[in-house]
C-alpha positions in Angstrom: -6.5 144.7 176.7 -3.4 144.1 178.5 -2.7 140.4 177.7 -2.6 138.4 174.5 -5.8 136.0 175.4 -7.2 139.4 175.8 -6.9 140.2 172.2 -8.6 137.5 171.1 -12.0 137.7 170.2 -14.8 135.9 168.0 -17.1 136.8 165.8 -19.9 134.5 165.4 -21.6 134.8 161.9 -25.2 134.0 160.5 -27.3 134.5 158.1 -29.6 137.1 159.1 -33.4 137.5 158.7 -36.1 140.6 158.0 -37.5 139.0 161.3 -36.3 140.5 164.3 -36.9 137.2 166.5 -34.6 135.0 163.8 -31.3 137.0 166.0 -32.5 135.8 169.5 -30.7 132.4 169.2 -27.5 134.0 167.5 -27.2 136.2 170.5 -28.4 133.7 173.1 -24.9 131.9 171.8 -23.2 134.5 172.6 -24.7 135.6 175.6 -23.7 132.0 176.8 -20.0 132.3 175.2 -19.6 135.6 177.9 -21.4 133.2 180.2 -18.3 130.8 179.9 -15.4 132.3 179.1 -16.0 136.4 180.3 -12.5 137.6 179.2 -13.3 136.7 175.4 -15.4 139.3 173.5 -17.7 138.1 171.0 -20.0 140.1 168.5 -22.3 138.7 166.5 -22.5 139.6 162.5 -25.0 138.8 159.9 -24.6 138.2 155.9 -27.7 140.0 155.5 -30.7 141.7 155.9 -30.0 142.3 159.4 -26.9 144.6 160.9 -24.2 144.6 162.1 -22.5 142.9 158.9 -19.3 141.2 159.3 -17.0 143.8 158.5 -18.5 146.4 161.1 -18.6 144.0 164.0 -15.2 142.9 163.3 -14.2 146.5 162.9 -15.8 147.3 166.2 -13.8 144.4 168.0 -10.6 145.6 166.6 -11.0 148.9 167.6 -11.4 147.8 171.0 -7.8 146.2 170.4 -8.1 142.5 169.0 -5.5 141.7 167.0 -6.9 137.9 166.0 -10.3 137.0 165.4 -11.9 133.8 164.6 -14.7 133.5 162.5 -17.6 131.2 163.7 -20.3 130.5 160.8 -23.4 129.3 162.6 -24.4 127.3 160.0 -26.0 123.7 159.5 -24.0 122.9 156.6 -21.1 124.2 153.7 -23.7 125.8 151.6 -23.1 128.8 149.0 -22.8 131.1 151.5 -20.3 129.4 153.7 -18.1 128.1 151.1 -17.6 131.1 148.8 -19.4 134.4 150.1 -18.0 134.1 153.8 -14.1 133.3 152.6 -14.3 136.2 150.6 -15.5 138.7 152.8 -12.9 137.1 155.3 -10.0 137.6 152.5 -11.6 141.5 152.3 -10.9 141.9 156.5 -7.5 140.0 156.0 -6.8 143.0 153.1 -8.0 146.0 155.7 -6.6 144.7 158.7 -3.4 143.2 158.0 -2.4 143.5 161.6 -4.5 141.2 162.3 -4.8 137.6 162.6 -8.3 136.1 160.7 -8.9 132.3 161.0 -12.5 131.1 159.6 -13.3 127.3 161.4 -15.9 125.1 159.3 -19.6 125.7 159.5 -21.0 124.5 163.1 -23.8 122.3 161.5 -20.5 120.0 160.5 -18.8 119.1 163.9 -19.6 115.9 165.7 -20.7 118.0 168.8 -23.2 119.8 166.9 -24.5 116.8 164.9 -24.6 114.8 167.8 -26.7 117.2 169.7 -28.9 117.3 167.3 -29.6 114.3 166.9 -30.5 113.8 170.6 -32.8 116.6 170.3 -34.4 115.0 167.6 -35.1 111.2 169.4 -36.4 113.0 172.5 -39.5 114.4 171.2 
């Protein structure tokens, strides 16, 4: 990766599922992310009951040099998991990888796009 936008890359994180079809819109997301912007990699990372986890994919991306990632929980709202569990394990990739810049933006459920699109969903059927 030769330039610094290069070495930029997000993880998008979720909560994971024993059913195999639960992942389809996690990676449709980022399917469309590599869609829009080619030059960024994304990797997707799950909580739990579903691999990769988030310190593997964020492990994988730094391996293949990023040296900041950002954190996207797809979330609805600032539950449990979002508020406590996800800052900690971001505090435990900050601790392995201090050469590396971690930033953690607020659950997706919670910006106006989001809640907005929702809501136009929800009127049209």
């Amino acid at each position: 990766m030769a330039d610094a936008a290069a070495k930029s890359a997000v993880v998008l994180f979720a909560h994971g599922s024993r059913d195999a079809r639960w992942r389809e819109p996690v990676e449709a997301v980022a399917r469309r992310m590599n869609e829009l912007q080619p030059g960024v990699p994304v990797a997707c990372a799950y909580l739990e009951l579903v691999e990769p986890d988030l310190p593997t994919a964020a492990g994988r991306l730094i391996a293949d040099g990023a040296r900041a990632l950002r954190v996207v929980p797809l979330f609805l709202g600032m539950g449990k998991h979002v508020r406590e569990d996800l800052p900690q394990l971001v505090e435990a990739l900050r601790a392995a990888h201090p050469e590396v810049a971690f930033s953690l933006v607020p659950a997706v459920g919670e910006t106006a796009e989001v809640i907005d699109l929702l809501a136009q969903v929800a009127l049209r059927h």
